[in-house]
N, C-alpha and C positions, 0 to 999 in steps of 0.2 A: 623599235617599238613593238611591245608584244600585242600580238592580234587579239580581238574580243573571241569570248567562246560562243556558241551558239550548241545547242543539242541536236542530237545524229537526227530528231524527229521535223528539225526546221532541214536539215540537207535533202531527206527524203521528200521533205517538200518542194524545196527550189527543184529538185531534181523531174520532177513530176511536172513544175511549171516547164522547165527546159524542154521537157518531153510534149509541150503542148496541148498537155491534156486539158479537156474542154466541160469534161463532167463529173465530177465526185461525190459519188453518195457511202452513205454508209450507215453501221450504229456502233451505240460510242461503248467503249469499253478499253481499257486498258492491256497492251501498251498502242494499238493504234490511234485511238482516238488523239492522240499529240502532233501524228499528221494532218489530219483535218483541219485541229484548229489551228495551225500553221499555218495552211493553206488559205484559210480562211483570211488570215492576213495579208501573207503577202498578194495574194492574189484582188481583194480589195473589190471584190464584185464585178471582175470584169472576166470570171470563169463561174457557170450552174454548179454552186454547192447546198447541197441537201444531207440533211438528217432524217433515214427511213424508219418507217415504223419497225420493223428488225431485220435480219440481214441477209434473207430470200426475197424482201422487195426490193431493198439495195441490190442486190446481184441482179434481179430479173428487170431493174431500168436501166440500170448502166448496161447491160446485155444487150437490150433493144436500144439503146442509143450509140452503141456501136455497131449495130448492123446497121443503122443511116452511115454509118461510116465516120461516126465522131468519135476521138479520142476519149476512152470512158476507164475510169476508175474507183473501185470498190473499196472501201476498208472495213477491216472486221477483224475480231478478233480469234484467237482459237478454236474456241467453243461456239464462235459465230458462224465457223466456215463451217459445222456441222447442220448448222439452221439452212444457211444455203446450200449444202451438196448434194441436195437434190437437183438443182438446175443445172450448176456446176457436172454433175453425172450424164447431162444431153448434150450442155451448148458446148462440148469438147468436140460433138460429132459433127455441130453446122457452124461456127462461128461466121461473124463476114466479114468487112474490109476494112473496118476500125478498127483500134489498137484495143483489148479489153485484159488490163492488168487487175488481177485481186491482189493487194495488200493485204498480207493475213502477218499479226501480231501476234506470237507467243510468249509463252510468260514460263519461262525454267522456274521451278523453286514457288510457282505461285503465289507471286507476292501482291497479286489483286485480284487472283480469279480461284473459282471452285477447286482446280485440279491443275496441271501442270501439261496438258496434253500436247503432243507430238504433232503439227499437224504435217510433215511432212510423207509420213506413209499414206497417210490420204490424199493427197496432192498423186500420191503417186498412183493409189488405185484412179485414179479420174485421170489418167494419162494424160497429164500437161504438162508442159515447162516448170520448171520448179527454181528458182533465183535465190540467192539471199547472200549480200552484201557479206562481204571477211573482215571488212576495215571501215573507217569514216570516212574515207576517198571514197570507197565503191557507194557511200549512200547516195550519190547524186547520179553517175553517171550509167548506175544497175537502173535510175528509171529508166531513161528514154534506151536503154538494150530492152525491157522487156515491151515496150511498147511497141517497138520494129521488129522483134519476133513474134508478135502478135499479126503485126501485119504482113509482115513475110510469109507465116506458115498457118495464117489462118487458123489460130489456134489461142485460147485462152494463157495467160500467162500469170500463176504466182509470184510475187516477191514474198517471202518470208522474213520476216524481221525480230527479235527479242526482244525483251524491257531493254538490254544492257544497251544496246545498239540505241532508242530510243531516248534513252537516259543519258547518251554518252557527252558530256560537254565538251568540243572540241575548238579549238584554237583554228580561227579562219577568217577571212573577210569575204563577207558574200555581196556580191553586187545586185542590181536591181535584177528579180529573174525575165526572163521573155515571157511576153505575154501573146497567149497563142494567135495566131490567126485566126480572127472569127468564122469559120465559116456555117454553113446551112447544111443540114444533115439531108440524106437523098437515100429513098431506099427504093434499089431499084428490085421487082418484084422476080425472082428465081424459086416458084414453088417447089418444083425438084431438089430444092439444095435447102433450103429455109423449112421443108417440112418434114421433122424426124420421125417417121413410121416406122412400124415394124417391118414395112417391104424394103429400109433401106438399112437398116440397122446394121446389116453384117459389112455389106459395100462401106459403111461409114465407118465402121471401127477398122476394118482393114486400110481406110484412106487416112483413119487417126495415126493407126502404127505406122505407116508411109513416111506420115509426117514427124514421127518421132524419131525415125531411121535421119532423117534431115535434119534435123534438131541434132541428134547429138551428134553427127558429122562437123556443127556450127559451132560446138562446145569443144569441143576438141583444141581447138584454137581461138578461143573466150582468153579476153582479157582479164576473166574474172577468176581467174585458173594461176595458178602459177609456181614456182619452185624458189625455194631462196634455202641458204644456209653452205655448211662445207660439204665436200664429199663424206659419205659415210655410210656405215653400214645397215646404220639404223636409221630408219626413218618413220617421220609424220604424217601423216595427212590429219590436217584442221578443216572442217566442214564448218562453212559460215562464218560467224561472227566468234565461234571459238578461235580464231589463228588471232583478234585480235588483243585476245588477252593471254594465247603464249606468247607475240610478241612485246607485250606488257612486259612477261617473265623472261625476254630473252634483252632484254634494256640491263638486265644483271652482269653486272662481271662475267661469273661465272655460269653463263648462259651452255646450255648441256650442245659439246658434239651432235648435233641430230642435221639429215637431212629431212626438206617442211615441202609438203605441197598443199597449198592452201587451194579449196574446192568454194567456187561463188554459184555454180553450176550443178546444183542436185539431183535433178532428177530431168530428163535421163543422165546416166553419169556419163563421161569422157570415160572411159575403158581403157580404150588406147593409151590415153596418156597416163593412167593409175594402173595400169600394166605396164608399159614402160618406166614410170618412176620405182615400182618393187621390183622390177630385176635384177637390178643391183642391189635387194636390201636380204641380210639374215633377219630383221624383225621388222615391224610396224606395229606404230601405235596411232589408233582413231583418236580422235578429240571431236566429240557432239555434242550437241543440248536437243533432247534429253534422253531420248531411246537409243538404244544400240541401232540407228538404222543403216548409217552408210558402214558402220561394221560388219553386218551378217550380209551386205551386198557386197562388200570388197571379199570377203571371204569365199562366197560361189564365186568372184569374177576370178581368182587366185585359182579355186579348183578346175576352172574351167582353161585357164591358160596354164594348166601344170604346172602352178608352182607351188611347192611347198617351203610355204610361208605362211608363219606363224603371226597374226590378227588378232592385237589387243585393244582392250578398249572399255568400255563399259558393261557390255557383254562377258568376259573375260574378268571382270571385279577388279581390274587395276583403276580403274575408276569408280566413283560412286554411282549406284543403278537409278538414283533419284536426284532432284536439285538440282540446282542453277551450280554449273561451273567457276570457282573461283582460281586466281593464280598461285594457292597454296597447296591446292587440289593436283592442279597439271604439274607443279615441280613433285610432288608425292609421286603421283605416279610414275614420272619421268624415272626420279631416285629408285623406285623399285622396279622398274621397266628396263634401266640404264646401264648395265655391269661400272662401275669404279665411280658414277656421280652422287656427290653428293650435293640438296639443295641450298642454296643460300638461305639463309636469314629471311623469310619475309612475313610483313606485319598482317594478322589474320584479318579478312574481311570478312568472312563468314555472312551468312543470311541475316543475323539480326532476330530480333522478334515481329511480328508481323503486327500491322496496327490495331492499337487499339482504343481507338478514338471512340469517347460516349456520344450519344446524341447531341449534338448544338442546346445551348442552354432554352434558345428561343425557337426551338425547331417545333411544328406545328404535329409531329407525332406524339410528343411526350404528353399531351395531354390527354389522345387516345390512351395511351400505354399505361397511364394512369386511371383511366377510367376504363377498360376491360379491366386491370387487377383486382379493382372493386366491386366491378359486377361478378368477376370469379367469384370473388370471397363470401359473397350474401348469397349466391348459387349453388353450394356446395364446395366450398375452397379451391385451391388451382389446381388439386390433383383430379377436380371430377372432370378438367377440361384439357383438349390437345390442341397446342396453337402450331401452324402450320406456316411460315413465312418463305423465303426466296432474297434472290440478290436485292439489295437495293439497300439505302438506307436505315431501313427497319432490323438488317443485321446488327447495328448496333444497340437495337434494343436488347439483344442477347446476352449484354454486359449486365453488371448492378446498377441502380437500382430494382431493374426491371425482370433479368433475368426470364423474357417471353417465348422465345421459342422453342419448341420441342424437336423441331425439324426442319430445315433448310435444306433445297439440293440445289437445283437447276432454275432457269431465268426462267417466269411463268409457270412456276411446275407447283405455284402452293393450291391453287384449287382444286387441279386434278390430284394430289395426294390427298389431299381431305376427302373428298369429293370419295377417294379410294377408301381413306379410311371409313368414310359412312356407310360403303356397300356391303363392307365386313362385317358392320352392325355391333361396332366398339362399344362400350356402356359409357363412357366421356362422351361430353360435347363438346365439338369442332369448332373451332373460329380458324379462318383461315385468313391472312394479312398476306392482303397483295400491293403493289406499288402501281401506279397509276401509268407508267414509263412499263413496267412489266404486264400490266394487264393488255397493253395495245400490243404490245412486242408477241407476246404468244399465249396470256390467261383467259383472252375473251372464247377463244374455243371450248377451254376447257369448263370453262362458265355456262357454255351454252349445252355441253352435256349433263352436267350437273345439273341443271334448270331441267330437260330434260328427260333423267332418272327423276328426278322429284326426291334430289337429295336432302333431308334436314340438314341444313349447313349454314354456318353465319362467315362471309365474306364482308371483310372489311377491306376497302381499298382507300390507300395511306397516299392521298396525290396531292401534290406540291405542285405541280404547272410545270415539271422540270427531271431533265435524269440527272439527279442529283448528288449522286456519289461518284460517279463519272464526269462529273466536271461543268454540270450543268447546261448541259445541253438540249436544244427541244427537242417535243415529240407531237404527234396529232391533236393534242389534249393543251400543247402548249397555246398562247396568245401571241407567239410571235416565231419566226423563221430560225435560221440557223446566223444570218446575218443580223439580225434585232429586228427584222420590218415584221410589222404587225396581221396578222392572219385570224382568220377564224379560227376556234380550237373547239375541238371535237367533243359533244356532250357526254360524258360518261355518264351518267344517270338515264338517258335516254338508249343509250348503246344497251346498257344493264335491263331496261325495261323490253326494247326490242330483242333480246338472247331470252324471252318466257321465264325472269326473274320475278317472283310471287310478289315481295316487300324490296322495296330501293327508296331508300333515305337518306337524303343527300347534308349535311352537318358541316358550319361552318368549326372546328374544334375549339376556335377560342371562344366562343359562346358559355358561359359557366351551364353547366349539367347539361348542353347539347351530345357529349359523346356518351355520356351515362343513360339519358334516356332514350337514344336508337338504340344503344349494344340491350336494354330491357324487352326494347318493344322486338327487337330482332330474335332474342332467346325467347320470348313467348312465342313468336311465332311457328310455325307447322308448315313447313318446308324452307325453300331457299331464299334467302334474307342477304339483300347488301346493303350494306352502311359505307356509303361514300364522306369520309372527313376529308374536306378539301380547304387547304390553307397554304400559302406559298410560303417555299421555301428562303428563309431570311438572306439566303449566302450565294 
């Protein structure tokens, strides 16, 4: 009887309950957020799971609730681990006797987020363990390894993961997972060690590298390491979840002579044993997602044990310098990498086009979106105006019929570009559209400078009760938890008033000419104007 599949994103969860972990916060964003609401599952409320306002208050609870000594777990996505690494930059020097893993989610090929970023060289500058699953076996059993090198070495522990890895539907039967021992968090008080000063800073990074010297002595002989294939002159090394899709390409007949060392263990690297596996080789070829990084490291660690050997890879153009890795891609290279192979036949998966879903028929923007177009129009048409948005649902206002934004970057970041654009003294007038989910996560700052400067600026914030292109998840502003129990949700119109907001008017959108008469009274205004349309999200 063929087993049911489940995704790599429910393993990494069982894998997390095995590990006993007792806390998991996070913010949602794709591909982590599919652990969470796994966990949320199986776990069934008898483990603290929370949804943080964004992903340095996630890091800075789970952080203190692993110095009581409870098993704590972060997720976050790529460009989340940027938000936290500021903390992530200290609690490497005091961590304490809880296990504290970050799940950090990248996305090759960015297939739901702004950019494609790498985070493992950052992981590497904050000198910690760095993990990430080769196969759908290592998703369960890489939790509880980082969790006991967390406690082992007192030290913060990454897993890194991909959409692929997350996405992957795998064939398994998984049993009920363990459900941790409750226990009561104790913190016992160690000023000397819990408080990072400038008088200890240097003692503590030399006690960080101590502990990395021990660290990769442990990896050395990781079962997340390994060698397979025949003897040969040529070899692989697969970094993460790329070995699991040449082993996809080596399921082919004509699967290339190579010898494969497959690396679960990033950063620091085993040396030893990626020096011993190239001694016997005339060539190697890297396979990563997405930077040439364990390339340009294997390359110094080559120069440094004398050998000359030659280090291809992405760096080197045998592979593509961008995008997500497909199995047409590695036999490419292989064939041009491989003196006498040629690839098999295989069907192209290629990226696709990236979505382009319009607004929901009943989504409570589009009547915004239709009443700024008209307030443009009778304003001086749309060219006299710059609209300024951000991640969230409101990107798909960007499509026809609406075709609204000028500018999108970063999560939180449409205020302060307007707010930029005004200081320049543009001749357009600004509307800047923020998400209700993005205003708590990092816009209220920039709101409060705006306010301020005493920017002329009209802020429209588009909240639905929900982060809603992410899969609907709450936030402070929500009426209910991460589990559906009902909570107070946080005033945005009075937040907006307390940040020295001039005009704040708060619009139910489906009200006929509610959105048309604040976007008026907000353009007559003379300074900074927010217009809150608040209507929940249908889906």
């Amino acid at each position: 009887m063929t087993p049911p599949t489940v995704p790599g994103s429910q393993l990494l969860a069982f894998g997390a309950m095995e590990a006993g972990v007792q806390f998991v916060t996070g913010y949602p964003g794709s591909p982590s957020t599919a652990i969470v609401e796994a966990l949320l599952v199986l776990a069934d409320e008898k483990i603290r799971i929370e949804w943080a306002i964004n992903e340095k208050s996630a890091f800075d609870a789970a952080f203190g609730a692993s110095l009581a000594g409870i098993r704590s777990l972060v997720c976050l996505k790529s460009v989340g681990l940027n938000v936290a690494l500021d903390s992530l930059m200290v609690s490497n020097l005091a961590a304490g006797e809880g296990g504290f893993v970050l799940l950090v989610g990248d996305d090759p090929g960015g297939w739901g987020s702004q950019n494609e970023q790498d985070s493992r060289p950052l992981v590497a500058a904050a000198e910690v363990p760095l993990l990430e699953p080769t196969c759908p076996a290592d998703a369960i059993r890489v939790m509880p390894q980082a969790f006991e090198l967390s406690e082992e070495h007192h030290v913060p522990v990454v897993v890194r993961i991909t959409r692929a890895l997350s996405a992957e539907q795998v064939p398994t039967t998984l049993g009920a997972p363990a459900v941790p021992v409750a226990r009561g968090g104790i913190f016992r008080r160690q000023p000397e060690r819990f408080n990072v000063l400038p008088i200890h800073v240097v003692e503590f990074h030399h006690r960080l590298h101590a502990t990395l010297t021990r660290v990769r002595d442990t990896f050395e002989a990781s079962t997340l390491n390994g060698e397979k294939g025949p003897p040969s002159r040529w070899g692989v090394i697969a970094a993460g979840y790329t070995y699991h899709k040449l082993e996809q390409l080596l399921t082919l007949s004509s699967a290339p002579p190579v010898r494969m060392l497959h690396l679960g263990t990033l950063h620091p690297l085993p040396e030893k044993r990626i020096t011993d596996f190239a001694r016997s080789l005339d060539a190697m070829l890297v396979l990563e997602e997405t930077a040439p990084y364990i390339e340009s490291q294997v390359q110094a660690l080559m120069q440094r044990a004398g050998l000359n050997l030659p280090i291809h890879g992405r760096g080197s153009g045998h592979l593509p310098t961008a995008g997500e890795l497909f199995p047409e891609q590695i036999a490419q290279a292989l064939a041009t990498w491989l003196p006498g192979w040629s690839p098999p036949e295989i069907p192209e998966s290629g990226r696709g086009m990236p979505s382009r879903r319009p607004l929901c028929d009943d989504c409570p923007y589009i009547p915004v979106a239709e009443a700024l177009l008209s307030t443009m129009e009778t304003h001086g048409g749309r060219d006299a105006f710059v609209i300024t948005g951000e991640t969230g649902c409101m990107v798909r206002a960007q499509l026809p019929p609406w075709n609204l934004l000028d500018l999108k970057y970063g999560m939180g970041s449409s205020i302060g570009l307007a707010a930029g654009l005004g200081r320049a003294g543009i001749s357009q007038r600004i509307v800047a559209l923020s998400g209700d989910s993005a205003l708590l996560h990092s816009g209220l700052g920039e709101l409060i400078d705006a306010a301020q400067a005493d920017i002329d600026l009209v802020v429209v914030v588009l909240a639905n009760g929900t982060t809603a292109l992410s899969g609907g998840q709450p936030h402070p502003s929500s009426a209910h938890d991460a589990y559906g129990r009902p909570r107070k949700a946080v005033d945005l119109a009075e937040l907006a008033r307390a940040a020295g907001v001039g005009m704040v008017r708060a619009i139910d959108p489906a009200e006929p000419g509610a959105a048309q008469a604040a976007l008026e009274e907000a353009l007559a205004y003379q300074g900074l104007a927010v217009v809150i349309a608040d209507g929940p999200c249908p889906h």
